[in-house]
C-alpha positions in Angstrom: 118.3 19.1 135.2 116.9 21.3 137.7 118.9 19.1 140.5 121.8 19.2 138.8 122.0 23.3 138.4 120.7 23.2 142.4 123.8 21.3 143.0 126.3 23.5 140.9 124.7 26.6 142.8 125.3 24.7 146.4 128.5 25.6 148.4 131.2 23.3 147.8 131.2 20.9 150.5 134.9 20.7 150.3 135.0 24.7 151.4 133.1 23.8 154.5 135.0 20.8 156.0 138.3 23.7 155.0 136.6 26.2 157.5 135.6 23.5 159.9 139.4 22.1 160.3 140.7 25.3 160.2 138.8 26.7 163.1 139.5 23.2 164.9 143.1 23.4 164.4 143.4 27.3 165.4 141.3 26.1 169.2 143.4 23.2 169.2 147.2 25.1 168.8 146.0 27.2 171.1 145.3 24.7 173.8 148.6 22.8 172.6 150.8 26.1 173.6 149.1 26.4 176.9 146.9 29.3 175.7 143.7 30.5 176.8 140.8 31.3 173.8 140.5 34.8 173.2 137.9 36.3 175.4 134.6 37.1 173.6 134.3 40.9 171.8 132.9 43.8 173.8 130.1 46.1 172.4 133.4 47.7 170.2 134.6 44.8 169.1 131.9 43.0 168.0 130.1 46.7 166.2 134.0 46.9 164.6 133.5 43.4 162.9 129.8 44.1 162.0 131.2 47.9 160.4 134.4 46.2 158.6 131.6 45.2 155.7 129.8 48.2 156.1 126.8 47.0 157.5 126.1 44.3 155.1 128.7 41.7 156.5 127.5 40.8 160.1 124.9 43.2 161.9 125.6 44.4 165.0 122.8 45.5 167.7 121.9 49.1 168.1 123.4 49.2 171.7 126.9 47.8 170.1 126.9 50.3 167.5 125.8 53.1 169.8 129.0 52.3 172.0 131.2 52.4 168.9 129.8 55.5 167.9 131.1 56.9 170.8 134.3 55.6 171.7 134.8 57.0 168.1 133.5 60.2 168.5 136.0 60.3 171.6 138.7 59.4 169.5 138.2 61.7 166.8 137.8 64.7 169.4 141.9 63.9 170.0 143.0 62.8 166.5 140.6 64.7 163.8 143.1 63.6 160.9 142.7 60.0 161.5 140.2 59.3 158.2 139.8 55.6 158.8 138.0 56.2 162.1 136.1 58.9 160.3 134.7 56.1 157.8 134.0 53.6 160.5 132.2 56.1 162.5 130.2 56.8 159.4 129.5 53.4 158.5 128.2 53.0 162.5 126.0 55.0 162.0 124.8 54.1 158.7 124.5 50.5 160.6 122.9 51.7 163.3 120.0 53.9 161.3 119.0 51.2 159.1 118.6 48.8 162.1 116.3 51.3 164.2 114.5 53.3 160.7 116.2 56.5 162.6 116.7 59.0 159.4 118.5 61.2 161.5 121.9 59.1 161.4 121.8 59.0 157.3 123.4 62.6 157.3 125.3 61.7 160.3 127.0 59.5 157.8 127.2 61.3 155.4 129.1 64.4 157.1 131.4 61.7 158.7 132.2 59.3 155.4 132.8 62.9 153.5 134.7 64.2 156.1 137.4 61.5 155.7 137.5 62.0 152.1 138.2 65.6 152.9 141.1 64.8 154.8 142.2 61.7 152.7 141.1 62.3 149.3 142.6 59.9 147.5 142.9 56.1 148.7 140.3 55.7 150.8 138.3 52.8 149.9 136.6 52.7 153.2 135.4 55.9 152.7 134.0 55.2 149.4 132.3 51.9 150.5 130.3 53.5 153.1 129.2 56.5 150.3 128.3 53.2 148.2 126.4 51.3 150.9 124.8 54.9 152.0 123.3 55.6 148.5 122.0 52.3 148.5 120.5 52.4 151.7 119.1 55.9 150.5 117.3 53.8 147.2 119.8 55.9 144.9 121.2 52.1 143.4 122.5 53.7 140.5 125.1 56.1 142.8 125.8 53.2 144.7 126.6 51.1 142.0 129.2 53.9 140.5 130.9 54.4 143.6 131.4 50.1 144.5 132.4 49.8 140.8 134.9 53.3 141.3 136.5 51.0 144.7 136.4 47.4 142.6 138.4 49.0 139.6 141.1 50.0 142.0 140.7 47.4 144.8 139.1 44.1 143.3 140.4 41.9 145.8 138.7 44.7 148.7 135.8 42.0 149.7 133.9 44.7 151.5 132.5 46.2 148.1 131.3 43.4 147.0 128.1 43.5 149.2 126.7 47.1 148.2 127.7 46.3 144.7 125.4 42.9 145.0 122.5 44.7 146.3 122.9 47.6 143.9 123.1 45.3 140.9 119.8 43.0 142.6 117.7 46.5 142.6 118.8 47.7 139.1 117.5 43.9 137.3 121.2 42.9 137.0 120.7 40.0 137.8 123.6 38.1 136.2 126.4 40.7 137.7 124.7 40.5 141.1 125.5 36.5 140.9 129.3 37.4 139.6 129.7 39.2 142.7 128.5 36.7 145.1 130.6 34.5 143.3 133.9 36.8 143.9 132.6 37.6 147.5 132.5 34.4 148.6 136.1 33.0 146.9 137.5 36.6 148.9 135.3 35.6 152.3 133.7 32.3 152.7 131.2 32.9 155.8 127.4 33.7 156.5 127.7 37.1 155.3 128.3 35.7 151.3 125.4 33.1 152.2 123.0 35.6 153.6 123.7 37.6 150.5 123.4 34.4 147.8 120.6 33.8 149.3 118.9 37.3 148.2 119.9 36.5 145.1 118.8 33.4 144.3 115.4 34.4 146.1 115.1 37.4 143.1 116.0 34.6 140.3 113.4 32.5 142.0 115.5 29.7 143.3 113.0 29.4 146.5 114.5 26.1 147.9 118.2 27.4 147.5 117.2 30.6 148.9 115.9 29.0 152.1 118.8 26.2 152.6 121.8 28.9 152.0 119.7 31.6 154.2 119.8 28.4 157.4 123.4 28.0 156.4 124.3 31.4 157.3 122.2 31.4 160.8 123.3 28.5 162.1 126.7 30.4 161.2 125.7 33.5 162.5 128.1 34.9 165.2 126.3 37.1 167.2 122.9 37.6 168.3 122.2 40.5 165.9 123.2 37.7 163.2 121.5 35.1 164.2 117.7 37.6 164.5 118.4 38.8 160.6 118.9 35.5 159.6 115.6 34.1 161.4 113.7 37.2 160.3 114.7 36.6 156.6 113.9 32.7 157.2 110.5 33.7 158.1 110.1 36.1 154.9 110.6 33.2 152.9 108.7 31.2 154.2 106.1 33.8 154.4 106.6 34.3 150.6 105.9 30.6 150.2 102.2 30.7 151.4 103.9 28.9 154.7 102.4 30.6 157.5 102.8 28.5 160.3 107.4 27.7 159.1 107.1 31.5 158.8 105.4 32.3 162.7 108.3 29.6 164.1 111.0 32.0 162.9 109.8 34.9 163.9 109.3 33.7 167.2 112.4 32.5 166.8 113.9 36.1 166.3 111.6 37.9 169.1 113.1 34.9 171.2 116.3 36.1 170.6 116.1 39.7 170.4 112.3 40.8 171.7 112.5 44.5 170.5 113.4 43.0 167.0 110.0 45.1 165.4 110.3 43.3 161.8 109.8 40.0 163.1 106.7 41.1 165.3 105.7 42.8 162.1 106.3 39.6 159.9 104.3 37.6 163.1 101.3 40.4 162.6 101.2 39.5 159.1 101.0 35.7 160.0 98.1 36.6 162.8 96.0 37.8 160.2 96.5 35.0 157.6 95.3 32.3 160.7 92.4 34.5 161.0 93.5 35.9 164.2 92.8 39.8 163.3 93.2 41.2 167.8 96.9 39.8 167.9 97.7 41.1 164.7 96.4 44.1 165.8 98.4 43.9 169.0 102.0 43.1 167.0 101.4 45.6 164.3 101.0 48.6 166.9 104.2 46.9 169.0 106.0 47.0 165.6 105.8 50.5 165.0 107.0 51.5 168.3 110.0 49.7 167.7 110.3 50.6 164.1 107.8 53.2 162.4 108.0 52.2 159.2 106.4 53.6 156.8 105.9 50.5 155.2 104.4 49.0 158.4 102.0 51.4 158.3 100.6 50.6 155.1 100.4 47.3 156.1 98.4 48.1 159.2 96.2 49.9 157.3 95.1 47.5 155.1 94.3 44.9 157.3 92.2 47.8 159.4 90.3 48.4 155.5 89.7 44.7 155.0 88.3 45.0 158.1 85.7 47.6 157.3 87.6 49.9 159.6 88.2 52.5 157.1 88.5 55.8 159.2 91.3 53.9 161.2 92.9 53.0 157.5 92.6 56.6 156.3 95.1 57.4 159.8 97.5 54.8 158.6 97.9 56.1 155.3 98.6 59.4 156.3 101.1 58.3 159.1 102.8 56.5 155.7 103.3 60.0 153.7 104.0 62.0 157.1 107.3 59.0 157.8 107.9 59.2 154.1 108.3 63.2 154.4 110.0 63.1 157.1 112.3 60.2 155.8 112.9 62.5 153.1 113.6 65.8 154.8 116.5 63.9 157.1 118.2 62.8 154.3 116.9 59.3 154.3 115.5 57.0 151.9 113.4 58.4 149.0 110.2 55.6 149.0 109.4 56.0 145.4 108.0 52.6 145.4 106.2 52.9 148.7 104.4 56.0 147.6 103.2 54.6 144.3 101.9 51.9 145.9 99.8 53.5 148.4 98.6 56.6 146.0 98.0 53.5 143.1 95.1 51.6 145.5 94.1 54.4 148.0 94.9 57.7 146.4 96.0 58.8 142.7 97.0 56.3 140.2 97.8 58.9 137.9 100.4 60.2 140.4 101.8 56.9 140.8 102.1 56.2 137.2 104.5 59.5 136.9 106.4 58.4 139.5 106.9 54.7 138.8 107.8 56.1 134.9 110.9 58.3 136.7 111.8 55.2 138.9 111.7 52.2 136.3 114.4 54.6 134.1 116.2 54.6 137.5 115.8 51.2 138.7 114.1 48.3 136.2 113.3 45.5 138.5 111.0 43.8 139.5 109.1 45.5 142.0 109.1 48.8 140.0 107.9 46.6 136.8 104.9 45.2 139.2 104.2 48.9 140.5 104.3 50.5 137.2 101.9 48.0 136.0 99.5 47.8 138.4 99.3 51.7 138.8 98.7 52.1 135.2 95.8 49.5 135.4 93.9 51.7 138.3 93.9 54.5 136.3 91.7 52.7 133.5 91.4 52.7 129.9 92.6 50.2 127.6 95.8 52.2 126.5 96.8 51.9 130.1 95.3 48.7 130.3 97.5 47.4 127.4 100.7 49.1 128.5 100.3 47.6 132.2 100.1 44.1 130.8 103.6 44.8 129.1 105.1 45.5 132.6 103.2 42.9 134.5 104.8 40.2 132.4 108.0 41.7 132.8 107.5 41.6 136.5 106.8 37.3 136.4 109.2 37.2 133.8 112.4 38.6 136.0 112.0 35.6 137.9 110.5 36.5 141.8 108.0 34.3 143.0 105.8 37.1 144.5 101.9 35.9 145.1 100.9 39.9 144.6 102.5 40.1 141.2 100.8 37.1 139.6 97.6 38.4 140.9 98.2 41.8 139.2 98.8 40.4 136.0 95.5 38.2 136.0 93.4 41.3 137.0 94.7 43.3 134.3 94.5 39.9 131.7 91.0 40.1 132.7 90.6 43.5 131.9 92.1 43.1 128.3 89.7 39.4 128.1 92.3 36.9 128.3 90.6 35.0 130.6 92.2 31.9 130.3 95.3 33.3 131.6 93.7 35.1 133.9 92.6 32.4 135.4 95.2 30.7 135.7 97.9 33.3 137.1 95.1 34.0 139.8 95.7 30.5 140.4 98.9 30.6 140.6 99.1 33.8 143.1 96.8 31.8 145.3 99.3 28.6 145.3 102.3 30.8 145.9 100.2 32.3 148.7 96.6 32.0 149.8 96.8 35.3 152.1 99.4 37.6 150.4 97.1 40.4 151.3 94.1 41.3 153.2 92.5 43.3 150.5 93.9 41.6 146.9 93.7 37.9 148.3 89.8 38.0 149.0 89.4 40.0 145.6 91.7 37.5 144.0 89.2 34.3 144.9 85.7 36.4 143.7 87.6 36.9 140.7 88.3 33.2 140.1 85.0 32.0 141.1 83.6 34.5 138.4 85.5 33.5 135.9 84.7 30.0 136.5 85.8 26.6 135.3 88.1 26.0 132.4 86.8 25.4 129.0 87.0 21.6 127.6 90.7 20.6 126.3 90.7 22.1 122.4 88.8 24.8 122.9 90.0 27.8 122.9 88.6 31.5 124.8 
């Protein structure tokens, strides 16, 4: 059964072997008419083809998108009434501020995508695509969800809304419109860009294997080099997620291969470093990271592995570097880090502050990951009210259907806490299956725990 619904959920094979002769036969008139292949894009032309989906279609390097930036900006200095160069200037750099974690090109965006609604205020799509795909990138899902839906009710066959709407509906627990859209976005435009994005999908429902093979599909489709480093970086977060560090360290050197100032990869390799018990390189890529990228998230990261490694002063520094990016993040216009925050005040500051914002968030955005946060901030601030309440939303994190090592290992802690030990034990089981070394601090914890609780009680018995 489960093959069969795999195989329904593949690409249809007849849809490759139709791109395949198609790109055949166009190389193959064109050497039958004496011509010469087009010559390969310049930094404009290949940032233009990354923009036309507004920064969810094909990425496009920093240095590309920096050119384009300007050669628009030039253009606009002569032609301020031209609102489609307007949005594509926006949407650079939208593009170009989510590749490098610069805040300062969100407003940027903004001023630009707003100003070609100002001089076009009525159908202009692209305008209204890059507001859609800037809310999302800002964690506002709900905004960008109402402005993709405004563009699809006028414009359903416009294939560029189709990727902000599929990660707006993935972070709002819509998971059933998120597929629609994948669906619609990949009858409009067949390519990596629709595979790249099923992929997300089915990773959020669960579907690890499908994940994986439709996520290769797209990179060994991938058209540029910016392409081809997502791709290998999201390879290697799957197989990270699958508790398969050593499939997970040949991707990301795969990525730092092709692009070495690609920080997430390093970051994902740090991560692997520390799971082979090889704390000094991790150390070494997490600090190499955040000059590339200073995440805030990164941070956190770092700072953990520096407290599982009794180095708490050093973790304290971390921590605070998180709030000072988040601030800062916030302050430029950036992304808000709801999430991010409750998960560092829920296990190294106040709970209770982290249970008032995940409340706010989960109205605003019930998936997964807020489900998770919710849950585990409400079991670190004690009590069995909380206690009972957090299991509600810890089940509701599993239940959604990610296969997250962390989440499983919340819900057993806090089944411990309320004396269901049987399942307990075996969701603590089950995070250690998914992923023996999901995190320095909680994996550790996560073993003790299982030792304490011990072996299973005889078959027909019951505890």
């Amino acid at each position: 059964m489960e093959t069969e619904q795999r195989a329904k959920r593949r690409w249809p094979r007849a849809v490759l072997a139709g791109v395949a002769v198609l790109v055949v036969a166009g190389v193959l008139t064109a050497q039958w008419l004496g011509e010469r292949p087009p010559p390969a894009p310049g930094p404009v032309g290949r940032a233009m083809a990354a923009v036309e989906a507004v920064g969810a279609g094909a990425p496009a390097s920093p240095a590309d998108l920096t050119a384009l930036i300007g050669e628009r900006e030039s253009w606009l200095r002569a032609h301020p009434e031209d609102e489609r160069s307007w949005s594509v200037l926006g949407s650079a750099y939208l593009e170009r501020g989510r590749w490098t974690a610069d805040a300062n090109d969100f407003p940027r965006a903004e001023m630009a995508l707003r100003h070609s609604l100002s001089v076009r205020p009525k159908a202009n799509p692209d305008a209204l695509v890059g507001l859609a795909a800037l809310a999302h990138a800002r964690g506002d899902h709900r905004a960008a969800k109402k402005w993709g839906e405004a563009v699809r009710k006028r414009s359903p066959r416009r294939w560029t809304v189709y990727p902000v709407l599929i990660g707006a509906y993935t972070q709002l627990g819509q998971q059933a419109a998120a597929a629609e859209a994948v669906e619609k976005l990949t009858a409009l435009r067949p390519g990596a860009a629709a595979r790249r994005l099923a992929a997300e999908v089915y990773r959020s429902r669960g579907w690890r294997e499908d994940a994986a093979a439709t996520l290769a599909d797209a990179t060994a489709l991938a058209g540029s080099a910016a392409e081809r480093v997502t791709g290998l970086h999201a390879l290697g977060e799957l197989a990270w997620e699958r508790g398969e560090p050593q499939e997970a360290l040949g991707h990301y050197e795969a990525a730092l291969r092709t692009d070495p100032g690609y920080g997430r990869a390093r970051a994902g390799r740090a991560r692997v470093m520390a799971a082979l018990g090889r704390p000094a390189d991790a150390e070494v890529d997490y600090r190499a990271a955040l000059a590339d990228v200073p995440l805030p998230e990164l941070h956190l990261e770092y700072g953990e592995l520096l407290e599982s490694q009794g180095r708490e002063g050093e973790a304290k520094e971390q921590y605070a570097f998180v709030r000072e990016a988040v601030a800062l993040r916030r302050k430029l216009g950036g992304r808000r880090d709801e999430l991010l925050l409750a998960r560092l005040d829920a296990d190294h500051g106040d709970p209770a502050a982290a249970v008032r914002r995940l409340r706010a968030e989960w109205r605003r955005h019930p998936n997964a990951h807020v489900a998770d946060g919710l849950a585990w901030a409400l079991h670190r601030s004690g009590g069995a009210k909380n206690n009972k309440e957090a299991l509600k939303y810890a089940r509701e994190a599993t239940e959604q259907g990610l296969r997250d090592a962390r989440f499983f290992c919340h819900l057993a802690m806090i089944e411990r806490e309320v004396r269901k030990y049987g399942a307990a034990r075996r969701h603590l089981e089950e995070a250690l299956r998914i992923n023996p070394a999901f995190s320095p601090l909680l994996a550790p914890k996560a073993r003790e725990m299982l030792h304490a609780l011990g072996d299973p009680p005889h078959r027909g018995t019951r505890r």
